[in-house]
C-alpha positions in Angstrom: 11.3 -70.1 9.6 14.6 -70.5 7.8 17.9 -68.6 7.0 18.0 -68.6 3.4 22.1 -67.9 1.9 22.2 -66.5 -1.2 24.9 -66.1 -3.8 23.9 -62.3 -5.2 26.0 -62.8 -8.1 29.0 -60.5 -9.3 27.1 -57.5 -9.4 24.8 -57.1 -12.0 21.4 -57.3 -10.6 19.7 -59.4 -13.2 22.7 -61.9 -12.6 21.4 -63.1 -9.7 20.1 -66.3 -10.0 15.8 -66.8 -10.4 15.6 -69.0 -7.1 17.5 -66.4 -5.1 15.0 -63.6 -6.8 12.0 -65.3 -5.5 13.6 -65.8 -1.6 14.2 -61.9 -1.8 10.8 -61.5 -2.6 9.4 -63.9 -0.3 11.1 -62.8 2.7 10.6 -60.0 5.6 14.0 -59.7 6.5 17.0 -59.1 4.3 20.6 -59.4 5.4 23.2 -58.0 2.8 26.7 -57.1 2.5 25.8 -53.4 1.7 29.3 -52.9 -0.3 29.2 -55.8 -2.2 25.4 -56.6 -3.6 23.6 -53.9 -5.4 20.9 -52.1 -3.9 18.4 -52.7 -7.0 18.1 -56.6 -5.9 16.8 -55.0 -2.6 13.9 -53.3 -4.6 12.8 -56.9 -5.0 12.1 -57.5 -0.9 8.6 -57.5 0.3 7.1 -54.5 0.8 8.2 -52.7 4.8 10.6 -55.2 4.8 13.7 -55.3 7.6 16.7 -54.7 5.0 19.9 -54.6 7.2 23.6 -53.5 5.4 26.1 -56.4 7.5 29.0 -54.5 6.1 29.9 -52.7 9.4 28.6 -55.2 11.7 30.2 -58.4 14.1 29.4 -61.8 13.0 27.6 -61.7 16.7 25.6 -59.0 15.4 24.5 -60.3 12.5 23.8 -63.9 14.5 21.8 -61.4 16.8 19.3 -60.5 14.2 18.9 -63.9 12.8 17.9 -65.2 16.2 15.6 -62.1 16.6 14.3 -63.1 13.1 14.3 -66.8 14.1 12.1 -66.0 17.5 9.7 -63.9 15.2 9.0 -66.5 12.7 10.4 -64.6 9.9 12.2 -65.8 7.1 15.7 -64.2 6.0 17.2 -63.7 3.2 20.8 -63.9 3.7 22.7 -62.1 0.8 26.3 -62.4 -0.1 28.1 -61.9 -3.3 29.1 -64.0 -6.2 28.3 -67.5 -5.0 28.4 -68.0 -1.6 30.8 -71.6 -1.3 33.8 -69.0 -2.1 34.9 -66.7 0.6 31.7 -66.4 1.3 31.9 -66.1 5.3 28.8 -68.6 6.0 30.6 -72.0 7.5 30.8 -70.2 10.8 27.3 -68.1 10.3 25.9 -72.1 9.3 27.6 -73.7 12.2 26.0 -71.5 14.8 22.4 -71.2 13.3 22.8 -75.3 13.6 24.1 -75.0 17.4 20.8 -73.3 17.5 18.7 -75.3 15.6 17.8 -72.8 13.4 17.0 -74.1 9.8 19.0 -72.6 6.8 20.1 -73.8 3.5 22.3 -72.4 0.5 21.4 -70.8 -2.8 24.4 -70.8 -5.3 25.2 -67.6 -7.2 27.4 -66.5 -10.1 31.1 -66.3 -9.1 33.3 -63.0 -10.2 35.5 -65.3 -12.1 32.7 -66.9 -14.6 31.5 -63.2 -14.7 35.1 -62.3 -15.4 35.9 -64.6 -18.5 32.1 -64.0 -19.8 33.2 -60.1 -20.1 36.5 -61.3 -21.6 34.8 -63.2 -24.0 37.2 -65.9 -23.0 37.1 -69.7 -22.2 39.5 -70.3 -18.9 39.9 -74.1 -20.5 41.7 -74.2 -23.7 42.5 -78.3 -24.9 46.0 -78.7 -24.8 46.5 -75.1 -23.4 44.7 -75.4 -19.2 42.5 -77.8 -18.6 42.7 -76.7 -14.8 41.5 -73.5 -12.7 42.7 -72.6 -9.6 40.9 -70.5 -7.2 43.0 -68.7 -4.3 43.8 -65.9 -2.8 46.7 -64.5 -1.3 47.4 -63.1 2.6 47.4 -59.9 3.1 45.4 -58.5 6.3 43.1 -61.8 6.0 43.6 -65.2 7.2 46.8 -66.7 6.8 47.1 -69.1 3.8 48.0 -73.2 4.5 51.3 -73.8 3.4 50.7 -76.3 1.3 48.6 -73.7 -0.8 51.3 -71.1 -0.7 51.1 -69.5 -4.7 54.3 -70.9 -5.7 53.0 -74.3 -5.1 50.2 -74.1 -6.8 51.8 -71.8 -10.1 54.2 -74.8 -10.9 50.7 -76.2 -11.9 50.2 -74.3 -15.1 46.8 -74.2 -14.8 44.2 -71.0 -15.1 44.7 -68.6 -12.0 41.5 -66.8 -10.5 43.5 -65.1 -7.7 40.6 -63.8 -5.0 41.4 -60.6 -2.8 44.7 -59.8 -3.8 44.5 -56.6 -5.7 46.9 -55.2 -2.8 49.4 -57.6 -3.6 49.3 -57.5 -6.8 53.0 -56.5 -7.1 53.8 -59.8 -5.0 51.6 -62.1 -7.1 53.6 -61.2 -10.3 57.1 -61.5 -8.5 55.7 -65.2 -7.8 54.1 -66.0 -10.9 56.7 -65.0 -13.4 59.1 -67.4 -13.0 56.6 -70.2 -13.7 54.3 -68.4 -16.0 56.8 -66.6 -17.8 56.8 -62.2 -17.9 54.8 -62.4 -21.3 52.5 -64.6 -20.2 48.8 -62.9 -20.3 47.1 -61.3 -17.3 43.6 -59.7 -16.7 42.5 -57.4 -13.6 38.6 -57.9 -13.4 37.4 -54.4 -11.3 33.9 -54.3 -10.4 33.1 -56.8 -13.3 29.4 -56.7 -14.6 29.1 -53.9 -12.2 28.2 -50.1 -13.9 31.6 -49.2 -13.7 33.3 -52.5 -14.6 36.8 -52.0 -15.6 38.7 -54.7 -17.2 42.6 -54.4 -17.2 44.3 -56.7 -19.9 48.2 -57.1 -20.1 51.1 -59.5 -19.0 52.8 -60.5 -15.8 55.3 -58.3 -17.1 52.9 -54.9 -17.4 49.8 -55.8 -15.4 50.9 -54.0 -12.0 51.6 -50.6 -13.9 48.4 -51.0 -15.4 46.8 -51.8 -12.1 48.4 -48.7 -10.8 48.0 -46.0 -13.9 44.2 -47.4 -13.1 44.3 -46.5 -9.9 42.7 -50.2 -8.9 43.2 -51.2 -5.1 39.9 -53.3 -3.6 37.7 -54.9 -5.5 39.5 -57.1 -8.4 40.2 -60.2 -9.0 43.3 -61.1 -10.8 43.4 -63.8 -14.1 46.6 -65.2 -14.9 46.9 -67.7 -17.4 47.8 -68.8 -21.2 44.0 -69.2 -22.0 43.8 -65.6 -21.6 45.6 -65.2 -24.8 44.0 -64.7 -27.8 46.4 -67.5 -29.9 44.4 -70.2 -31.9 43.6 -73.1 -29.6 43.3 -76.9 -30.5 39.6 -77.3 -31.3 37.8 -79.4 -28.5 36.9 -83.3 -29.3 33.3 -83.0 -28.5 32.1 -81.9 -31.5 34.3 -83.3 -34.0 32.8 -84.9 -36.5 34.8 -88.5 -35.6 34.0 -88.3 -32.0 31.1 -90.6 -30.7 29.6 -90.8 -27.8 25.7 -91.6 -26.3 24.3 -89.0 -27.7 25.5 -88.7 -31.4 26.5 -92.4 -31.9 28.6 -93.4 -34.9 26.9 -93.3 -38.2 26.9 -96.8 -40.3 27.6 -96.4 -43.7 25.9 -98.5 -46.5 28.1 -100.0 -49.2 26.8 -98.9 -52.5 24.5 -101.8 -54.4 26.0 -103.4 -57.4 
């Protein structure tokens, strides 16, 4: 028997990646965050499987019916959204099932920023523009940030922002990014993204938190800050220029012309 985590992806159900389709299909019980992974990936457990919505539960009562699982010999299918790794929940779900003995491992998922800049039809690394992305969040009700990662520190980067559960502050986030980023500088709320109802809300540091709020927007958005937003003309990347050389597409010898 084993715990099998699963990144759901960002929404769409066809998203999900083909590895975690087949564990959904394969196992008897199903563990999901009911307001976060659509219901149609459900359609894909066994037949008279044990589907069970975590969303209003304990972690001790989700550990409760892993164990229950566990002493039954079934196998779980453990579904959170986007990919798992990022505020996903499981290091203290993984850390118990192990104080246990109970086997598990991890299936990765899409992540709502990749979804995000797919929807955008945008690239989050531009050459000479961000060659960096930052993933955070910002504390609100949740866990208290480390100092060292306070936003501040991390906007005097530069680099691509994928700011996670923060759609509440949103009105703080742009109070700390604008003197780094500057107030014209491009910003995307991602609502829902390649979910039915996706909503994407384009604009500036300067704009964004009227949007936001003429959008009515408060849970479920992640914020994109950055100059790769921007539609401006980019520096074309090195790797395919025609001068560039490398393994795969070595240089070309030229033959000096016969006389």
């Amino acid at each position: 028997m084993s715990v099998h985590f699963i990144g759901a992806g960002p929404g769409a159900p066809d998203l999900i990646t083909v590895r975690g389709l087949r564990l959904v299909q394969q196992c008897p019980v199903c563990l999901y965050a009911g307001s976060l992974v659509p219901r149609d990936i459900l359609g894909a457990a066994p037949p008279g499987a044990e589907v069970v919505d975590t969303g209003p539960l304990t972690l001790d009562e989700i550990m409760a019916h892993l164990v229950e699982a566990h002493r039954r010999g079934l196998d779980v299918a453990r579904l959170h959204s986007g990919d798992p790794s990022l505020y996903g929940a499981i290091a203290e779900q993984m850390r118990r099932l192990q104080a246990l003995g109970i086997p598990f491992d991890v299936t990765p998922g899409v992540p709502s920023f990749a979804a995000a800049a797919a929807s955008l039809h945008r690239e989050l690394t531009l050459p000479e523009i961000a060659q960096t992305v930052i993933l955070t969040r910002t504390a609100t009700r949740s866990s208290p940030m480390p100092d060292h990662e306070a936003l501040e520190r991390l906007a005097a980067i530069g680099a691509t922002l994928a700011i996670h559960l923060s759609i509440a502050n949103i009105a703080g986030v742009v109070r700390t990014l604008i003197p780094y980023y500057g107030a014209d500088c491009p910003a995307v709320v991602a609502y829902r993204v390649s979910w039915p109802d996706e909503r994407l809300i384009c604009g500036v540091l300067a704009d964004i938190r009227e949007r936001v709020k003429k959008a009515r927007i408060t849970r479920t958005a992640l914020v994109l800050v950055g100059r790769a937003l921007g539609s401006q003309a980019a520096p074309e990347s090195r790797l395919y220029a025609a001068d560039h050389h490398h393994l795969l597409r070595p240089r070309r010898r030229t033959h000096a012309a016969e006389p």
